[in-house]
C-alpha positions in Angstrom: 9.6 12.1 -20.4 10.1 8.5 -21.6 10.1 5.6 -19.5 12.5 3.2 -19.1 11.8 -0.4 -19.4 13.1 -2.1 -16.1 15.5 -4.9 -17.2 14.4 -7.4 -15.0 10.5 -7.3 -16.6 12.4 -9.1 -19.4 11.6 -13.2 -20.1 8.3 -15.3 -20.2 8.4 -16.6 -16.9 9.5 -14.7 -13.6 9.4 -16.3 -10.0 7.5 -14.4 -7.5 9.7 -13.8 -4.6 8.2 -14.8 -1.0 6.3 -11.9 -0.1 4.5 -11.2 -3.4 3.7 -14.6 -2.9 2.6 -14.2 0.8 -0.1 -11.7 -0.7 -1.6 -14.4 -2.6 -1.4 -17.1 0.0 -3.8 -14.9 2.6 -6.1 -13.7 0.5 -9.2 -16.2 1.2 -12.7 -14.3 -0.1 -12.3 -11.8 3.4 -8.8 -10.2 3.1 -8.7 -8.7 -0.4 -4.8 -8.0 -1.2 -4.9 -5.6 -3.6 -4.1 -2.0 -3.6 -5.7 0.8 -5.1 -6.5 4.5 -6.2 -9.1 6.7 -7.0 -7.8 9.5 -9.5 -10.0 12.5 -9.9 -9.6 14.6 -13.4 -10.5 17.8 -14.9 -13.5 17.4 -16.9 -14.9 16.6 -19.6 -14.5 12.9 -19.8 -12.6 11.4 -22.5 -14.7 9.3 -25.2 -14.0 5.4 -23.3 -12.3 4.1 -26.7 -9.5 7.0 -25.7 -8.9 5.9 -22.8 -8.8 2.4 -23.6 -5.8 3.6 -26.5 -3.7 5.3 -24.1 -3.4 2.0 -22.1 -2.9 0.3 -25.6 0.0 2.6 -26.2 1.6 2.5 -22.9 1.5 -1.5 -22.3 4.9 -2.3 -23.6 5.8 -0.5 -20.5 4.3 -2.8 -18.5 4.7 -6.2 -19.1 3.3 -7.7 -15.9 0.1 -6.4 -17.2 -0.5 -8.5 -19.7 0.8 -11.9 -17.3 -0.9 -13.9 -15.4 -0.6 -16.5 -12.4 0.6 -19.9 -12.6 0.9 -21.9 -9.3 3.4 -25.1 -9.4 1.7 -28.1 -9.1 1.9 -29.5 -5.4 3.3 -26.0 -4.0 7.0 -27.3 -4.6 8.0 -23.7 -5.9 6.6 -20.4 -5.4 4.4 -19.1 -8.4 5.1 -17.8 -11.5 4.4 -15.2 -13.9 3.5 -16.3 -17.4 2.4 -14.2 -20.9 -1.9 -14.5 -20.8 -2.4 -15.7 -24.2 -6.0 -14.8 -24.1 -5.2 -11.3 -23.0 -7.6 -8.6 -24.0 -7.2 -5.1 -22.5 -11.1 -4.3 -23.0 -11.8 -6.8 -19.7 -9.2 -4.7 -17.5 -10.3 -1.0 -18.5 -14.0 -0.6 -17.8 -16.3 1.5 -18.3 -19.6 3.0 -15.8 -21.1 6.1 -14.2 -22.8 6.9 -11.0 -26.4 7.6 -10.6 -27.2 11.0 -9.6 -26.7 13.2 -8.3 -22.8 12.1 -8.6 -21.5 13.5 -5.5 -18.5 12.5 -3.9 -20.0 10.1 -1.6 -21.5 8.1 -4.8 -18.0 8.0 -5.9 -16.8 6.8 -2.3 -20.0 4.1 -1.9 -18.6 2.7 -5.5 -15.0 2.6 -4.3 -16.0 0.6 -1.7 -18.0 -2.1 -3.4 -15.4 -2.5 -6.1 -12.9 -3.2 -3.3 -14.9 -5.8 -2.0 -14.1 -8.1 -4.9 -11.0 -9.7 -5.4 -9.4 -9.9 -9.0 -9.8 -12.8 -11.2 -6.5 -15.1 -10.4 -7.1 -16.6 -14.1 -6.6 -13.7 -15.4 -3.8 -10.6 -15.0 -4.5 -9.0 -11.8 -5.6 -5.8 -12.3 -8.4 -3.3 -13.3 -9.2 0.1 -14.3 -12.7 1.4 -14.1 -13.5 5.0 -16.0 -16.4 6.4 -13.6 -18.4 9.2 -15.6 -21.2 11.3 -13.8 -19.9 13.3 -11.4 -22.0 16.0 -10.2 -19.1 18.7 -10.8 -18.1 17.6 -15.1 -15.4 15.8 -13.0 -14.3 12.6 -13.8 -12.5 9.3 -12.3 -10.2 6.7 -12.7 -10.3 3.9 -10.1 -6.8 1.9 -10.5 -6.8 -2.0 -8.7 -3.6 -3.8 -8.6 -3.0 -7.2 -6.5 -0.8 -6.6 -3.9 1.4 -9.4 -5.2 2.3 -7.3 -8.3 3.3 -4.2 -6.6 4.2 -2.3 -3.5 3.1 1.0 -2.6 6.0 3.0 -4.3 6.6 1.1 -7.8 2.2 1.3 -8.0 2.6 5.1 -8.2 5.6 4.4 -10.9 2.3 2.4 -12.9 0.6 5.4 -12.6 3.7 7.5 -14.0 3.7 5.2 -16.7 0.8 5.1 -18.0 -0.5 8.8 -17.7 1.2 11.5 -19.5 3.5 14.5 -17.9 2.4 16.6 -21.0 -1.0 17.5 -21.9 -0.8 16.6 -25.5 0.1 13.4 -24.8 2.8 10.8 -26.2 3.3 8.6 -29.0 2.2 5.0 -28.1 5.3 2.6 -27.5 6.2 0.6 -30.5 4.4 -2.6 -29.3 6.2 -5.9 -30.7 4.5 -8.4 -27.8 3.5 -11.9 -28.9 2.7 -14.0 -25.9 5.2 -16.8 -25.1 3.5 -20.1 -24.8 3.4 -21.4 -21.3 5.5 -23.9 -19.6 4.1 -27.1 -18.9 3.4 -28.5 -15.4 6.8 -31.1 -15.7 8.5 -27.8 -16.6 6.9 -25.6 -13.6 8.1 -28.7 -11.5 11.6 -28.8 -13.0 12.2 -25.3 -12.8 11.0 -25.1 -8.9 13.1 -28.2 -8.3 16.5 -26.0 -10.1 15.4 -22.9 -8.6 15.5 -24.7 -5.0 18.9 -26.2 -5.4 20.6 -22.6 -6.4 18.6 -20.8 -3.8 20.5 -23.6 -1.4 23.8 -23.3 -3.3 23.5 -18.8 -2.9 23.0 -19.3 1.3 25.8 -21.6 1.6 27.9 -19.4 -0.3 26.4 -16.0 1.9 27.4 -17.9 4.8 30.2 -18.8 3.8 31.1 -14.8 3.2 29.9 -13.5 6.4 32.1 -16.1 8.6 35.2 -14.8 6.6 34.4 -11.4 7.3 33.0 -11.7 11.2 32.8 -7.7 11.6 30.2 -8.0 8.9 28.7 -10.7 10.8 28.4 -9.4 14.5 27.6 -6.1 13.1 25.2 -7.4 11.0 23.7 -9.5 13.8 23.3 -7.2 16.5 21.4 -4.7 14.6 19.1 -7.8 13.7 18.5 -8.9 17.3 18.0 -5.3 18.7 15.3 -4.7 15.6 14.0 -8.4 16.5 13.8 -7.2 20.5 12.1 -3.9 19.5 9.3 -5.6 17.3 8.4 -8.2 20.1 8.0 -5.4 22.5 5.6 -3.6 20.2 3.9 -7.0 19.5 2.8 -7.6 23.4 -0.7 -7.2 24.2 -2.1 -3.6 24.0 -5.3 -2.2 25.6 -8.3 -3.9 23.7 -9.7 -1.2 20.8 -13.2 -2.2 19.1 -11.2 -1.5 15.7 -9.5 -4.2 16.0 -10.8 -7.9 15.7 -12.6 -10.2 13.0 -13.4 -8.6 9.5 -16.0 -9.3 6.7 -15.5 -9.4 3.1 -17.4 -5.7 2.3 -15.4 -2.4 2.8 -16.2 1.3 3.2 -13.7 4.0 2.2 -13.4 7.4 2.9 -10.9 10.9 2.3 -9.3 13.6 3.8 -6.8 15.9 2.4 -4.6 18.5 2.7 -1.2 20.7 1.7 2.0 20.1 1.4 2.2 23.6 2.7 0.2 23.3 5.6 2.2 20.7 6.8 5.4 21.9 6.6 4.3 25.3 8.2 3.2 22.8 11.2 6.9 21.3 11.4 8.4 24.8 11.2 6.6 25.5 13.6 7.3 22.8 16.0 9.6 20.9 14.7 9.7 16.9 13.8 9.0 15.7 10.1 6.1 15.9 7.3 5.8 12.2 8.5 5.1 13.0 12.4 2.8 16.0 11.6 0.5 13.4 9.4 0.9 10.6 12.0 -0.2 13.1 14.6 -3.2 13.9 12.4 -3.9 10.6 11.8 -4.0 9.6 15.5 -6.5 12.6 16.3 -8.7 11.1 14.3 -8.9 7.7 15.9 -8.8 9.9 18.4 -12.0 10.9 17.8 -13.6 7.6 16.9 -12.7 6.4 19.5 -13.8 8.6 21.7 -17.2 9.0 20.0 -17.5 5.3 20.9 -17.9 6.2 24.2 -13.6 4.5 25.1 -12.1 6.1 28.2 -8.5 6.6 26.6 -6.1 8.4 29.6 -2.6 6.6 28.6 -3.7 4.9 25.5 -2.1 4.3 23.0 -3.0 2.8 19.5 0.0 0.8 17.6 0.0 0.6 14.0 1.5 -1.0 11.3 4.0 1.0 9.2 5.5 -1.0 6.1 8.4 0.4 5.2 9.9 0.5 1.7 13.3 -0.7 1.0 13.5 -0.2 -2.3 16.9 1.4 -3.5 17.3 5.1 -5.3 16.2 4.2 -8.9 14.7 1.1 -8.8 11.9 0.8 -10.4 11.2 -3.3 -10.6 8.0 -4.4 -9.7 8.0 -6.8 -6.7 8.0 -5.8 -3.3 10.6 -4.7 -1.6 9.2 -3.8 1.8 9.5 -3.7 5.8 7.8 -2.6 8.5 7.8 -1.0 11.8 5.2 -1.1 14.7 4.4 2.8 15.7 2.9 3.8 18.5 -0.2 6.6 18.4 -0.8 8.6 21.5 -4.2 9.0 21.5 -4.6 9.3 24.8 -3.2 12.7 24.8 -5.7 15.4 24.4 -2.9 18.3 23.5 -3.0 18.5 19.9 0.7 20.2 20.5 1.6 17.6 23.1 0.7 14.9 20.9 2.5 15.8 18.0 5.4 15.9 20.5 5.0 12.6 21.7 4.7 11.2 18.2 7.8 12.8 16.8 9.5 11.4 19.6 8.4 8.2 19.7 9.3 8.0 15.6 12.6 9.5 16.5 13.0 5.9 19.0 11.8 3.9 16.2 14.4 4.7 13.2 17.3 4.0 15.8 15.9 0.7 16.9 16.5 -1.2 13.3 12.9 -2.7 13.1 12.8 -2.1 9.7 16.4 -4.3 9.6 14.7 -7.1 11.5 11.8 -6.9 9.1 14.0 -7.1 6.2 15.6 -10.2 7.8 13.0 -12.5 8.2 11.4 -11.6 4.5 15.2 -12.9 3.7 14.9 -15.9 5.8 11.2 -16.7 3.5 13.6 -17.1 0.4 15.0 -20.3 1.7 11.6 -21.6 3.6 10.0 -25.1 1.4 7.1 -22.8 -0.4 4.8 -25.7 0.2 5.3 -25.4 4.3 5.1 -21.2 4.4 2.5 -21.5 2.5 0.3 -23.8 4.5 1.3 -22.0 7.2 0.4 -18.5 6.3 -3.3 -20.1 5.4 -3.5 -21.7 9.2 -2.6 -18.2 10.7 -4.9 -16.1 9.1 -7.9 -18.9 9.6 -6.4 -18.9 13.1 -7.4 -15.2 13.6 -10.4 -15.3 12.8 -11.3 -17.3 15.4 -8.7 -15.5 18.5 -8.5 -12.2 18.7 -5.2 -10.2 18.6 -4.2 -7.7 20.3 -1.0 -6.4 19.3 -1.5 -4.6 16.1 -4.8 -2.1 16.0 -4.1 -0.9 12.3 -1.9 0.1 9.4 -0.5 2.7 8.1 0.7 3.4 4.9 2.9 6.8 3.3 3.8 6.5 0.0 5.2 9.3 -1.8 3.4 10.4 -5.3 3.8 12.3 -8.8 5.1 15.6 -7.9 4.2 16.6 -11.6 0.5 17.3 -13.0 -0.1 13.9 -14.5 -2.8 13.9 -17.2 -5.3 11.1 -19.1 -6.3 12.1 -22.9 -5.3 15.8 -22.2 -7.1 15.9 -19.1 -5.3 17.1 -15.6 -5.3 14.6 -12.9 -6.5 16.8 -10.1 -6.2 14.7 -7.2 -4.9 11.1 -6.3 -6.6 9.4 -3.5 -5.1 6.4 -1.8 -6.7 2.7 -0.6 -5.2 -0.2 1.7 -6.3 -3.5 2.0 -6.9 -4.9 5.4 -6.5 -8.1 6.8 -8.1 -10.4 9.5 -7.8 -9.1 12.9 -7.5 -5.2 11.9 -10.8 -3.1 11.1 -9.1 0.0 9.5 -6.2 1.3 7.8 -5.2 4.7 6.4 -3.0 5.2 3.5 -1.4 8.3 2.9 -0.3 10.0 -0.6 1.3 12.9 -1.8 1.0 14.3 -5.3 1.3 17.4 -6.7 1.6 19.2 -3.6 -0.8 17.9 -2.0 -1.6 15.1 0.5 -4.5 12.7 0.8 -5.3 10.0 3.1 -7.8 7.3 2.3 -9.1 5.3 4.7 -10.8 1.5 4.9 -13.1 0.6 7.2 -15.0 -3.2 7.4 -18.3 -2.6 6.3 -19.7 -4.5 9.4 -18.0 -3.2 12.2 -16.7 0.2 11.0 -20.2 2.6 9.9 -18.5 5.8 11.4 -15.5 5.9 9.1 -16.1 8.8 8.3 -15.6 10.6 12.0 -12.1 9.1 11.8 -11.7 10.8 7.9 -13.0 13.9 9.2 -10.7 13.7 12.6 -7.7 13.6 10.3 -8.9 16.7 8.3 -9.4 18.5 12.1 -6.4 17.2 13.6 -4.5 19.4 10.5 -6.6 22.3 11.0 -6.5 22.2 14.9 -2.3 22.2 14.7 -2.7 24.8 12.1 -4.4 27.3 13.9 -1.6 26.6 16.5 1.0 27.4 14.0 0.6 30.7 13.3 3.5 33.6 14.2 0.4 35.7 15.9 0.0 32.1 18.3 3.6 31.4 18.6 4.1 34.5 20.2 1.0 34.3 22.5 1.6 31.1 23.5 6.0 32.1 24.4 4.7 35.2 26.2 
């Protein structure tokens, strides 16, 4: 299978668009914005020199790995990418091995500590780390990419790219890439300064478009301001949860997993979507933390972030193109069945109330704010929250769809693909959730300070399957509709 090369990675210079720029403007040594995976492989490991060719031979593919950052002076444009003339590929894929015994829990203590420090801005913004001495001949590759750089669903198209779909391998790319020399600051500035007056010149002409076609407009509109009514009513004060609140700069991490197959016997067997039978996992274990932190939780619920990708059928650019949604967990019901129920239905609410729309719209409204001013004012409101405590969001939630296809490194079989989310200030956990090769895993982050019993929440999530499994069953169907 050969990749295609995205036409708009082409040119020396590309302007971030608001949100990938919004990842860089709240990271501040606390909230680390950059998104992650741990890749588990069939042993034994590749010599590192093997590894580090296959990346050689697949960079052409990816061009934003060999650019770096440039801001414009004063904050008069967004930021740029540029070529890194001082690139050298032996800096982003490294090379170490865990102490014995190598169990699993090695490997999860190392996740967490390299995602407790942010990538180099002077540098491209990623890293690969080749982790050697697992206890089982496994081996791992731990993938870290700045938020800014990708979303969710074009990361797993990295991964795509850079691994193989046959166990032989491929012939590297033909590689003609000389680094462009980088613009001056009078040519950042000039740029920025053109860039405004077009961005100016494309919303008069929008608006201009919608008023001569008003259907467009109202229609348009009204779906905006129902989305925009739903989000401020998820976005009142909730019941105060001690996993929300101020965050430090370390992280813990932890996994479940489970089938593809499971899950879908679950929904055949009482209905909804692969999404509501994982969300209804999910919330038994906070569930479970929650409870083993002694929380009384009768009509509680727990509302998480949801971004949700917007990304059209076959794009495979590498900014983000994301919304979100505010979802509501039930974990006040103790049902396993009943809650599953209750979160199908409340997901069912949230697809007709066009959140995701409203989301969409005020990323939009971004394109056309001075950078200088959003930017300023995205660094008040996260130093703002770390000082005032919100109550609105308790966490985030993330479901990206993976390779459905073994994937392989030097002939070896990726055997699983485990997921990590960044958090920011005011949220204490997050879950991400990724499906590859028939199978699903869920990693979760936890703050280092406030979070030490991440893994009762992990290990909810794996009971919460099991518990709507064992309910799933023909033998318990019928028992439970006699």
């Amino acid at each position: 299978m050969q990749a295609r090369l995205p036409e708009s990675w082409e040119g020396a210079m590309d302007r971030m668009s608001p949100l990938d720029a919004t990842f860089l403007d709240i990271e501040d040594g606390v909230n680390h914005m950059h998104i992650a995976s741990c890749a588990i492989f069939a042993g034994p490991p590749p010599p590192y020199d093997d590894l580090v060719a296959l990346f050689r031979g697949k960079l052409p593919l990816v061009p934003r790995y060999r650019q770096r950052v440039r801001f414009v002076p004063g904050g008069v444009g967004r930021p740029v990418w540029v070529d890194d003339p001082h690139f050298r590929l032996d800096y982003h894929v490294r090379h170490t091995a865990l102490p014995p015994p190598g169990s699993r829990q090695d490997l999860r203590n190392l996740m967490g500590r390299l995602m407790s420090q942010e990538l180099d801005r002077h540098r491209p913004l990623w890293e690969t780390w080749m982790v050697e001495g697992l206890h089982d001949g496994t081996w791992a590759l731990v993938s870290k990419v700045h938020h800014c750089m990708v979303d969710g669903i074009s990361g797993t198209d990295l991964m795509s790219l850079v691994l193989d779909t046959d166990p032989a391998g491929s012939a590297p790319v033909a590689d003609h890439w000389r680094p462009t020399p980088e613009p001056s600051d009078a040519t950042l500035l000039l740029d920025a300064v053109v860039d405004a007056v077009t961005s100016a010149e494309e919303l008069a002409r929008t608006g201009r478009s919608l008023i001569r076609t008003p259907r467009r407009l109202v229609g348009g509109a009204g779906d905006a301001i129902a989305g925009l009514r739903s989000l401020g009513q998820n976005l009142r004060p909730n019941t105060m949860l001690p996993i929300e609140g101020t965050i430090g700069p370390h992280r813990r991490w932890a996994t479940a997993s489970t089938t593809l197959g499971e899950v879908k016997q679950i929904r055949a067997a009482h209905g909804g979507t692969v999404n509501d039978v994982v969300l209804a996992a999910i919330t038994a274990g906070y569930r479970d933390l929650l409870l083993g932190r002694g929380e009384q939780l009768d009509g509680v619920v727990l509302r998480t972030l949801v971004p949700v990708s917007v990304r059209a059928r076959g794009d495979h650019t590498l900014d983000n193109q994301v919304s979100a949604i505010i979802a509501e967990l039930p974990v006040g019901i103790d049902d396993p069945i009943e809650r599953l129920h209750a979160v199908r239905t409340r997901m069912a609410a949230l697809k007709a109330s066009h959140q995701a729309e409203a989301g969409k719209l005020l990323v939009d409204l971004a394109d056309h704010a001075p950078p200088a001013l959003l930017s300023a004012g995205l660094r008040a409101a996260t130093a703002v929250m770390r000082r005032v405590p919100q109550r609105s969001v308790n966490t985030v939630t993330t479901n990206v769809p993976g390779p459905q296809v073994p994937l392989y490194a030097c002939g070896r079989e990726m055997l699983e693909y485990l997921p990590f989310v960044p958090l920011a200030q005011g949220v204490r956990t997050g879950v991400a959730i990724l499906s590859y090769h028939g199978r699903i895993a869920f990693g979760v982050t936890a703050d280092w300070d406030t979070v030490p019993d991440v893994d009762v929440l992990a290990d909810g999530i794996a009971a919460g399957v099991h518990e709507l499994l064992a309910r799933s069953t023909p033998s318990t169907r019928r028992r439970r509709a006699s």
